[in-house]
N, C-alpha and C positions, 0 to 999 in steps of 0.2 A: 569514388574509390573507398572501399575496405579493407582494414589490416583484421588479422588474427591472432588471437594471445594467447595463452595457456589462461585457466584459470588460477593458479598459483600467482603468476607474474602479476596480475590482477589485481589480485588478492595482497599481495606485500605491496603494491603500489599504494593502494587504497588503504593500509592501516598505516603506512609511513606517513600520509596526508597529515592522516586523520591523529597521528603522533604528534606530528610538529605542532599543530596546532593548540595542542597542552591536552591532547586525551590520557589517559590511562593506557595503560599497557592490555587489562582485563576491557576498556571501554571500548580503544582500537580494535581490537580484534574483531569483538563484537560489530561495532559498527560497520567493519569491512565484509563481515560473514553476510550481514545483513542485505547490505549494497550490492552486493554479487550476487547471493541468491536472487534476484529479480535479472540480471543478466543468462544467470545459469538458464534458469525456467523460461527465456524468452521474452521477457517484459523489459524490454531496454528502456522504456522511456522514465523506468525508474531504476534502472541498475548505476553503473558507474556516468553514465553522462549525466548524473545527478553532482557529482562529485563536488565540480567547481559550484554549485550553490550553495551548500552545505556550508563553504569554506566561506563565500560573500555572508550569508547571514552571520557563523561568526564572525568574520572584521567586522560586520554591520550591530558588535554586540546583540544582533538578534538568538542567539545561540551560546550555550554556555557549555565548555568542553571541559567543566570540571563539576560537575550540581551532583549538588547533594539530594539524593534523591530520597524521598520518605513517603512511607504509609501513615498518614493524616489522620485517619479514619478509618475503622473497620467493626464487623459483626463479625461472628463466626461465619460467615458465606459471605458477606461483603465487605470492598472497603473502598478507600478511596486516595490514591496517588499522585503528590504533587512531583511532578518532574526537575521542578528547579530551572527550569530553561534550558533541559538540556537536548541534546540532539535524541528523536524521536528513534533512531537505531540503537541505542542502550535504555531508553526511558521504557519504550515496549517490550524487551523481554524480562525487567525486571518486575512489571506488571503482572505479564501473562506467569511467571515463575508464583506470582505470591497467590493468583486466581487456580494454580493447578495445585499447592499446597492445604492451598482451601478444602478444594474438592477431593480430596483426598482424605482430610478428619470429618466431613460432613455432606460428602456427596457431590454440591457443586460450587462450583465460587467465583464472585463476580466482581471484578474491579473498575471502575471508572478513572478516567485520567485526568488532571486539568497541567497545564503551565507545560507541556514540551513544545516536540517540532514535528516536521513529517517525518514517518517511521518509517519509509518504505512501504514492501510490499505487504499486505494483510497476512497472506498466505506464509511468510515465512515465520507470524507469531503461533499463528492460530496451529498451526501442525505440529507446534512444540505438546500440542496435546497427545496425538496420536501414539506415543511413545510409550505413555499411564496409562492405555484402554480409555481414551476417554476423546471426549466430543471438545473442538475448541471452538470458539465462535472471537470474532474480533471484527471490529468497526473503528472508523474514525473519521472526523470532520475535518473538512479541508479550508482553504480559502475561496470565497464566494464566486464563482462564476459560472453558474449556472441559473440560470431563469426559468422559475417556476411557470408551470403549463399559463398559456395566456399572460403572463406578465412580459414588460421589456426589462427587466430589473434584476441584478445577479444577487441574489440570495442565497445562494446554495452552494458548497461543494459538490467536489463529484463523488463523494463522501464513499466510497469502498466497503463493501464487506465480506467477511471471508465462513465456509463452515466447513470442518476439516472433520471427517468422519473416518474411523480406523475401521479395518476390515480382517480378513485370516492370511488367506493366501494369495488374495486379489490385490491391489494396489487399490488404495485408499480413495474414497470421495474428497475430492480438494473441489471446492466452488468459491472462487476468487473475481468476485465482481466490483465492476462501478456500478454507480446508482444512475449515471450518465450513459448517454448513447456511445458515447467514447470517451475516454480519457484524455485529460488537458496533454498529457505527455504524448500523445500518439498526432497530437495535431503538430508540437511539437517536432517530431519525425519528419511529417511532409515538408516543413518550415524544410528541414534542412534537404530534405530530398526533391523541394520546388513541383511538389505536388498537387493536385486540389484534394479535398474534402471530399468524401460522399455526402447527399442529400439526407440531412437529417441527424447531424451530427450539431451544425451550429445556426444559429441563425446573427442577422443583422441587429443594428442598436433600434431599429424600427420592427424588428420582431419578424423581418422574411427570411424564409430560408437559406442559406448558402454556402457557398463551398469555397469561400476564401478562407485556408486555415492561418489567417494571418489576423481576422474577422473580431478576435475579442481584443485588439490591440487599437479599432477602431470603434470600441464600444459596443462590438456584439457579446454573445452570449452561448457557450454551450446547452446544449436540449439536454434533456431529462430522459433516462432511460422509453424508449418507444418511439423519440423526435417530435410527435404532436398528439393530438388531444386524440386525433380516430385512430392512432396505432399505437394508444396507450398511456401517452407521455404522465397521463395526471397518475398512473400508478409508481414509473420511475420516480416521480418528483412525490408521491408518497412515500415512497421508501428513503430516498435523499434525509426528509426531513422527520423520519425517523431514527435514520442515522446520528442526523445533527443534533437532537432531545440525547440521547440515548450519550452519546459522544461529550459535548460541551453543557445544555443547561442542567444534565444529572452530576456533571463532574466539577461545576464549577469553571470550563473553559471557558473560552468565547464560542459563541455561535454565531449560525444565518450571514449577517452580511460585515460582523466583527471578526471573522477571526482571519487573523496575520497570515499574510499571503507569503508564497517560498521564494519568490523571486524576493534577493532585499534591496532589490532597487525600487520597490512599487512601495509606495509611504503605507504607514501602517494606521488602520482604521482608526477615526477621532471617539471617544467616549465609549472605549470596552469594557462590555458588563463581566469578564471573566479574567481566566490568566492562561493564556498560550493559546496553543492547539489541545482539542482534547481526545481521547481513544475511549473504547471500552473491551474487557476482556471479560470471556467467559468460559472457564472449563466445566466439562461435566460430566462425572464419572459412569461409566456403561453400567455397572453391576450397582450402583444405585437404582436403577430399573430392572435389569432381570442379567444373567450370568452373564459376562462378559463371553465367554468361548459362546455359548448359543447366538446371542448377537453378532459376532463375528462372523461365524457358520452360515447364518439368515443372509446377513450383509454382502457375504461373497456371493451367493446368493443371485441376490439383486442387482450388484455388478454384472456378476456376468451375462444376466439375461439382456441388458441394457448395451452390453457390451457386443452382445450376437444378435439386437435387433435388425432387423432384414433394412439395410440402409437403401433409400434411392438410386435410381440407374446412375445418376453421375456423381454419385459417391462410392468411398469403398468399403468405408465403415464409418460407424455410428461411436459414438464416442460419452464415454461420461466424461463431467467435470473434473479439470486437472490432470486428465489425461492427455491434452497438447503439452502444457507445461512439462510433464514428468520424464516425455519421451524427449523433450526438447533438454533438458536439463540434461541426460545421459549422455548425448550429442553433443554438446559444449562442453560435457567435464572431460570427453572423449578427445574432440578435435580442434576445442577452443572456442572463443570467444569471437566474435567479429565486431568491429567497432569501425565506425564511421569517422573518416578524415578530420570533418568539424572536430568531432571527440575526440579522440587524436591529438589534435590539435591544443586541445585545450587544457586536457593532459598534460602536455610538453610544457606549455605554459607552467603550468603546478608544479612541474619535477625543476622547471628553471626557476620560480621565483624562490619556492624553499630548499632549491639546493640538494635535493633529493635523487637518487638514482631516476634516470627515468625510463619508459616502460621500454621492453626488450624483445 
């Protein structure tokens, strides 16, 4: 069973959470704006059924709903952000704000993160670019469950990265990927939907294949973007762990098989060489290379040719990146949101323990 909500309704639900729990009034909103966006666009397995974790890591003192967030370190094009422990939906747009201030006196600007939490979706930092004429780029390193090509051993997140490219009169390039064959939150999904897996999503604690998506709770492992070595996997599991450089040991977080998982009931790694979760943000100004309107113009361009490639018989159309997400967004902000009973569920919980209205 599914209900549907407005996104408003949603949206006050999730900053009243996000209130009680000692946010800011400027930090709530944020974090709510955040959390949604990933509902709006389609990616439920990190929109609001994220909610009730967010709140366990705080009681879990894993999350600080009030840090002082500071720039540590900087060049004129880079610098570096310590989060303060605070939740990864206010910690990332204040990053990605100082990386597009950058590039704005000097071109481009690059911030690395150490000491937050998960930030959500990539996609909703990295497109804060779009808005300046400029190129956003965002990454981040997750907690370790993912097993690099040939090992049985979780090393890696599924470490996401996102590159958001402005356009004219086309709708924009958004490429909002895992570095995994699928996302831990989409395994997630079937968990509650009593589904299997597809082949080549996860394998066992012995390194086989399989389609139990219940499988890394018995000591298996998500695959690396391609599933195995002859469809690729050693490139996904390249990019994973340039994520994870680029993410934690540029920024001083944790990396590889340290850094602090989301669930806070899963103990937190013994002898971490860093502090938190780490991100990286990158903006980069178009007319630093050549006029922002010609690029534009070129860009639409490219779109659209990409956009009227002659799709296969049992397709209808060919699609660039962020184009599900954007049509999908329209759709929800249009007819609401659809949440699943579990969620629902867990919700009610939230609006009964803190007392809060609950959703409508």
């Amino acid at each position: 069973m599914e209900k549907i909500f407005t996104y408003e309704s949603l949206r006050r639900f999730t900053q009243d959470v996000f209130t009680v729990i000692g946010c800011s009034a400027e930090h709530a909103a944020l974090a709510a704006n955040g959390l949604l966006r990933a509902d709006l666009r389609g990616i439920d397995s990190h929109g609001i059924a994220r909610l009730v974790g967010y709140v366990r890591l705080w009681e879990a003192k894993r999350a600080n709903a009030k840090p002082q967030i500071q720039l540590v370190h900087e060049t004129p094009s880079t610098g570096v952000v310590d989060g303060d422990g605070g939740l990864g939906l206010v910690v990332a747009p204040f990053a990605m704000n100082i990386a597009i201030q950058k590039a704005k006196q000097v071109g481009s600007g690059w911030i690395a993160v150490r000491n937050s939490n998960h930030f959500g979706i990539a996609a909703e930092h990295a497109m804060k670019a779009l808005d300046e004429d400029m190129i956003g780029i965002v990454m981040t390193n997750a907690s370790a469950l993912v097993a690099p090509t040939f090992s049985i051993e979780r090393l890696l997140g599924t470490n996401p990265i996102c590159v958001a490219i402005p356009s004219g009169t086309e709708p924009p390039f958004v490429a909002d990927l895992a570095t995994t064959t699928a996302a831990n939150g989409k395994l997630e999904i079937l968990q509650r939907k009593n589904q299997q897996a597809p082949e080549g999503w996860i394998q066992d604690k012995d390194g086989h294949i399989s389609t139990n998506p219940h499988e890394l709770k018995a000591g298996g492992a998500l695959l690396p973007l391609g599933g195995d070595r002859d469809h690729g996997s050693h490139k996904g599991y390249a990019l994973g762990a340039i994520v994870d450089i680029f993410s934690g040991v540029l920024s001083g977080a944790n990396y590889g098989p340290w850094v602090p998982p989301f669930p806070a009931y899963v103990p937190i790694p013994e002898n971490m060489p860093g502090k938190g979760i780490g991100h990286f943000f990158g903006a980069m100004r178009i007319d630093a290379f050549r006029p922002a309107h010609e690029f534009k113009k070129d860009m639409d361009q490219w779109l659209k040719r990409f956009r009227n490639a002659k799709p296969a018989k049992e397709y209808d159309q060919v699609l660039v990146p962020g184009d599900p997400e954007r049509l999908m967004e329209k759709k929800r902000f249009q007819n609401g949101i659809s949440l699943m009973s579990a969620v629902v569920q867990d919700l009610d919980n939230l609006a009964e323990k803190f007392k809060i209205s609950p959703l409508e």
